[in-house]
C-alpha positions in Angstrom: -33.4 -12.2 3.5 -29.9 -13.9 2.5 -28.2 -11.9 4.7 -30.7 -13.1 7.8 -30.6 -16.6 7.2 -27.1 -16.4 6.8 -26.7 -14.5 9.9 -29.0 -17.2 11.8 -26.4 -20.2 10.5 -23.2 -18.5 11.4 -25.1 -17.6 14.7 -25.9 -21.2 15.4 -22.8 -22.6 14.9 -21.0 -20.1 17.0 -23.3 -21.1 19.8 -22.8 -24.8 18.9 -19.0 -24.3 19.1 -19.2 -23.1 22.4 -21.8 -25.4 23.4 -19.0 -28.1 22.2 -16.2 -26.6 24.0 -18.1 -26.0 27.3 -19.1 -30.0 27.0 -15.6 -30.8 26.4 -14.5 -28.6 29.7 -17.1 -30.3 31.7 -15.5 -34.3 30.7 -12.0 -33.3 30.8 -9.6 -30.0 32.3 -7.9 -30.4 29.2 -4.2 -29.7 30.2 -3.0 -28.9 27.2 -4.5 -25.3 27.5 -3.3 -24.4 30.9 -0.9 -21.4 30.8 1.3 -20.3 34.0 -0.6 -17.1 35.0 1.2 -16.6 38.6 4.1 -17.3 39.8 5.3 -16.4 43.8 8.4 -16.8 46.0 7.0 -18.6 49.5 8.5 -17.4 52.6 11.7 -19.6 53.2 11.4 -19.0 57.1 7.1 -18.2 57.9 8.4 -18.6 61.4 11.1 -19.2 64.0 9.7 -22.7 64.4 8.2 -23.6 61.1 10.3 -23.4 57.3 9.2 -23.2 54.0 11.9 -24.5 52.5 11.9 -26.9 49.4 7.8 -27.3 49.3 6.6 -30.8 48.7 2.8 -30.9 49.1 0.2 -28.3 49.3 -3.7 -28.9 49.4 -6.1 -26.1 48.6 -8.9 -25.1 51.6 -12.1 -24.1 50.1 -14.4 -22.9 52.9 -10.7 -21.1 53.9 -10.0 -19.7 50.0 -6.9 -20.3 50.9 -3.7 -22.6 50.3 -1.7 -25.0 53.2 1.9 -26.6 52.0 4.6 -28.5 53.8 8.2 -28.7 52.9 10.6 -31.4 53.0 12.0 -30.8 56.6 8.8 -31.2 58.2 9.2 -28.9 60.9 4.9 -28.1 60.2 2.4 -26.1 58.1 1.8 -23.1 56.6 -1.1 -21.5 55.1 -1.0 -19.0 52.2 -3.0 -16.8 50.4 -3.6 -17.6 46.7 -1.0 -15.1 45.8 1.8 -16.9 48.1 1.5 -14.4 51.1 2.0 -16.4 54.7 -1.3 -16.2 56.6 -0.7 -18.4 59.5 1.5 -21.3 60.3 2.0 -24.5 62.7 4.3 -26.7 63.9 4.8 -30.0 64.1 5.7 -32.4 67.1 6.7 -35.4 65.7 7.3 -37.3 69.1 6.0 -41.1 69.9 5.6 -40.9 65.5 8.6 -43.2 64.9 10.3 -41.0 62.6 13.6 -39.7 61.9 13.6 -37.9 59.0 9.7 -36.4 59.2 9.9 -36.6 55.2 6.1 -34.5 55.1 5.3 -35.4 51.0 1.9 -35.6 51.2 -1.1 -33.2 51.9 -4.7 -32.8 51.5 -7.7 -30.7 53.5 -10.5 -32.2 55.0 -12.5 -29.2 55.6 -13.5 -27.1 58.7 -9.8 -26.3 59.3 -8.8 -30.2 59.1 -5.8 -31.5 57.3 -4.0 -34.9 56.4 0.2 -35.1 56.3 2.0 -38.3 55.3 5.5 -39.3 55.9 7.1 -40.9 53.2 9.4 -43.2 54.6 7.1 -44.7 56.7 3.9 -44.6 54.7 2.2 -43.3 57.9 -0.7 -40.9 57.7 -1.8 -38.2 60.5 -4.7 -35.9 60.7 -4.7 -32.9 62.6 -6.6 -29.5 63.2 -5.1 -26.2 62.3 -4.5 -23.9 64.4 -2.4 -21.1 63.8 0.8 -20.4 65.5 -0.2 -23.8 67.7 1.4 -27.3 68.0 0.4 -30.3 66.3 0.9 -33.7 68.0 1.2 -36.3 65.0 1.2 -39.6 67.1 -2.4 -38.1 68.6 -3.9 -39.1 65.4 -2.6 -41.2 62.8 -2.5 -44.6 60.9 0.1 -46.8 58.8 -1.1 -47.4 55.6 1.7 -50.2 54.5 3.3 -51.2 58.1 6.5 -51.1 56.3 9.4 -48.7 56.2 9.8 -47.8 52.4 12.6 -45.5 52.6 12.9 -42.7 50.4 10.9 -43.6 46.9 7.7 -44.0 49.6 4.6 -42.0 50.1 4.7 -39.4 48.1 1.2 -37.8 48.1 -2.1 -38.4 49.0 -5.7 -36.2 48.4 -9.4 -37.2 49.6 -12.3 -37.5 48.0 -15.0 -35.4 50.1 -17.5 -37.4 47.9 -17.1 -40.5 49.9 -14.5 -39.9 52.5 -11.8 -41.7 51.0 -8.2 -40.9 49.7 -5.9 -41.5 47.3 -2.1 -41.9 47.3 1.3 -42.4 45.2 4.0 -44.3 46.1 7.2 -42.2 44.5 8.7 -45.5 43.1 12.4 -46.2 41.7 14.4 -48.5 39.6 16.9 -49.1 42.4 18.6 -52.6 41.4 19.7 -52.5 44.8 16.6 -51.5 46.7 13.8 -51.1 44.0 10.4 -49.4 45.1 7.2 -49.5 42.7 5.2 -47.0 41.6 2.0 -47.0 43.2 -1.6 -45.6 43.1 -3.6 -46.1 46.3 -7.5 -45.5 46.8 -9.6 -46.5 50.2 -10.2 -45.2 53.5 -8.0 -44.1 56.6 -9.6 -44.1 60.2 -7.0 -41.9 62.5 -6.0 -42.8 66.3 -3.5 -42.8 69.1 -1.3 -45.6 69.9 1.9 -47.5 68.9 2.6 -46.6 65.8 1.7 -49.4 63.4 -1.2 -50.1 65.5 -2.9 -46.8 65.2 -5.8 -46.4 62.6 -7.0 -48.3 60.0 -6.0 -48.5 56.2 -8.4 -50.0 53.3 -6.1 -48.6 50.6 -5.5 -51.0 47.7 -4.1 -50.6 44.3 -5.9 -48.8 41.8 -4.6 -49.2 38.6 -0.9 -50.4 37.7 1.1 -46.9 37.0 3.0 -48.7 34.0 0.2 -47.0 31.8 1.2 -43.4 32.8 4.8 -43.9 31.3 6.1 -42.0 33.9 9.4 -41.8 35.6 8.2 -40.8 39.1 4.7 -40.1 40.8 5.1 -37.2 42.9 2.0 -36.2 43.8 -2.1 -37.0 43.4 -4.9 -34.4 43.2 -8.9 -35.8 42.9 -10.7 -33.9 40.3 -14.1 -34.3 42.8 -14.0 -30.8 44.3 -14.2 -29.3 40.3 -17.7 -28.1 40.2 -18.5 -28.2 36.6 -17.5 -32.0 37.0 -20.3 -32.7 39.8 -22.4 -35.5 38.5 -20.1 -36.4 35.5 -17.3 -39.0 34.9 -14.8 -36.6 35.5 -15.1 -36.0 38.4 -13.4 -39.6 39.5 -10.3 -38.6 37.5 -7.2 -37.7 38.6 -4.5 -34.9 38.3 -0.7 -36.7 38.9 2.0 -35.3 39.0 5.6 -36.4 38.0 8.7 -34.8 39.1 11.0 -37.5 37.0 9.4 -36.4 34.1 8.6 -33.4 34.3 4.5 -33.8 33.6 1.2 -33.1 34.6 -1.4 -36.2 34.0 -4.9 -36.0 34.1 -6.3 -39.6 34.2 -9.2 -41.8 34.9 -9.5 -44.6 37.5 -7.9 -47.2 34.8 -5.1 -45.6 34.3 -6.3 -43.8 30.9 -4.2 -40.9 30.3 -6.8 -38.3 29.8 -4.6 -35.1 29.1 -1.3 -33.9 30.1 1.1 -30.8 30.2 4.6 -30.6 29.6 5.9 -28.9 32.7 10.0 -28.7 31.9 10.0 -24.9 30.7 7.7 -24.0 33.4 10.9 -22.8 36.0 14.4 -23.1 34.9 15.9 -25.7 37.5 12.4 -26.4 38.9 11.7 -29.6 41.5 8.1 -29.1 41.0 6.4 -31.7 43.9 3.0 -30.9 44.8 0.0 -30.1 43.2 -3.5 -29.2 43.6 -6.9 -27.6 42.5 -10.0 -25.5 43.4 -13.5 -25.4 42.7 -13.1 -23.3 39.3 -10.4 -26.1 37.3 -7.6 -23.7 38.4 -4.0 -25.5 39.2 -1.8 -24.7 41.9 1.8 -26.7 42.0 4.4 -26.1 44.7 8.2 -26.3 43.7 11.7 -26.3 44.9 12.6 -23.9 42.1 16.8 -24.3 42.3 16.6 -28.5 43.1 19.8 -28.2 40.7 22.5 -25.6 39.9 21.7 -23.8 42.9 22.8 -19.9 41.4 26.3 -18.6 43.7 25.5 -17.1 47.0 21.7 -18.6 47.5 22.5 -20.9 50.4 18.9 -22.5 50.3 16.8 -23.4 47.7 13.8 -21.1 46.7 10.1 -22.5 47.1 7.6 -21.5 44.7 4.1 -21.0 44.1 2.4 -21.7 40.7 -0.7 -20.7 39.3 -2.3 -22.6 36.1 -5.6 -21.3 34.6 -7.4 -22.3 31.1 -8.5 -19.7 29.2 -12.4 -19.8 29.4 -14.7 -17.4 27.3 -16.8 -14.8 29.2 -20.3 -15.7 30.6 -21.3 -12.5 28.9 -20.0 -13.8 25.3 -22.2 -16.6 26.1 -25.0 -14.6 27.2 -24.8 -12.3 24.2 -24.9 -15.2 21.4 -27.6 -17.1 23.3 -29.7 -13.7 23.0 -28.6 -13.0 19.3 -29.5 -16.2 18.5 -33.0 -16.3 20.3 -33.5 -12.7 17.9 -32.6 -14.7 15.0 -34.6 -17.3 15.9 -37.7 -15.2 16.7 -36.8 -13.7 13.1 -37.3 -17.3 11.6 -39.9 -18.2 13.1 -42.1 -14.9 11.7 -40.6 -15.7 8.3 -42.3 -19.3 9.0 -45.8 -18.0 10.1 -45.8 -15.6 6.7 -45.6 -18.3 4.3 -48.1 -20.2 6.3 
């Protein structure tokens, strides 16, 4: 009877533990236990039209199960399987958008095959329908969320919130003495439209929190935490994944600015200019990355863009399945014991 009753304690707290660790999972993704599980060379040239070269931004597509990035020469889109194989891609046509440099930084999927791409220097925004191997006309849809030309420490990235409809952003930020940017972290709504640029759209996005609390030497990109299911109707789903090339680190905050958890991302790729990040339904991380941004190895002409895959180690619904059944035994067990001495 000892060894029963100890069985039925050691039981219990086993299940308790992962009782604990399953409620911890569902308030936080707890960075700090995300290994690299994945990581993929992206095409450099998808198409004739289209490169792949030095990935900024990518979003993940649910009802697609796929990925979409952009790269820094904004030339368009391309959409790749979770593994990094091109699926599909499409180009850009930036004309009547105001912009020289088409600096794409930012982007985040609506759903049913609709997408949002930013351009950092102008802090413009433009939302578009995928179509593969098509044409995208920016200026067809699209809105200015500052009305001022930032440069290049601008709009960095943005993601939306199906929840409500709304987005967030980052502003890149520098310490410039000559031309200083701040950091910034954006939340509010974007209606898209044709027009003069400037004029198009409307922008309700305001400052969040001040980015001074993140300690950070850059924001690079922004990822809503929303779309997690085992968030859904919990606080964490309003927190926030940011990401910070500067510093090499992955935040996970809440809407004031509370650092939540993070991860060290320096020894992730050696050289890496990771830029963009972003997450599916399970918790799992995807980051896009220039992977030679410095000491570009003798012979490569252009850098490599990369596709990484995060994952937390989570037990195995049967390992839950099978202590909740021992334990019901045990309990079962106890219970007879009870009705005995009764």
């Amino acid at each position: 009877m000892k060894f029963v009753r100890k069985s039925v304690v050691v039981a219990a707290a086993v299940v308790l533990s992962a009782g604990v660790s399953l409620a911890q999972a569902a308030s936080s993704l707890n960075l700090g236990s995300y290994k690299v599980t994945g990581t993929y060379a992206l095409d450099i040239e998808p198409s004739g039209s289209v490169s792949g070269l030095e990935a900024s931004a990518v979003t993940y597509a649910r009802d697609r199960g796929t990925l979409f990035y952009v790269g820094d020469e904004g030339t368009g889109v391309v959409e790749v399987s979770l593994t990094g194989q091109t699926l599909g891609s499409m180009a850009f046509n930036w004309t009547g958008t105001d912009s020289k440099n088409h600096d794409t930084e930012g982007l985040t999927y609506l759903g049913n095959g609709q997408l949002v791409v930013t351009e950092e220097r102008l802090f413009d925004a433009y939302s578009f329908a995928y179509s593969a191997g098509g044409t995208a006309n920016l200026a067809a849809n699209s809105v200015s969320i500052s009305n001022a030309k930032v440069g290049n420490s601008g709009l960095e990235g943005i993601s939306y919130d199906a929840r409500n409809g709304g987005f967030v952003a980052v502003q890149e930020g520098n310490s410039d003495v000559t031309k200083p940017q701040p950091q910034d972290v954006l939340a509010g709504k974007l209606t898209f439209s044709a027009g003069t640029v400037g004029t198009t759209g409307t922008s309700t996005m305001a400052n969040l929190f001040n980015p001074a609390s993140l300690g950070v030497s850059s924001l690079s990109d922004v990822q809503t935490l929303s779309s997690v299911d085992s968030f859904a109707g919990t606080a964490a789903a309003d927190h926030l994944l940011v990401l910070s090339l500067g510093s090499r680190t992955l935040l996970e905050v809440n809407r004031a600015g509370q650092v939540i958890s993070s991860l060290d991302l320096s020894g992730v790729l050696a050289n890496n200019g990771i830029e963009g990040v972003t997450v599916d339904e399970k918790g799992t991380i995807y980051l896009v990355a220039e992977q030679w941004q410095k000491n570009v190895p003798a012979g490569m002409t252009n850098p490599q863009s990369q596709l990484i895959v995060l994952t937390a180690p989570v037990p195995e619904p049967e390992t839950f399945a099978m202590l909740l059944a021992g334990l019901g035994v045990l309990g079962a067990v106890a219970r007879r014991r009870k009705q005995k001495r009764g």
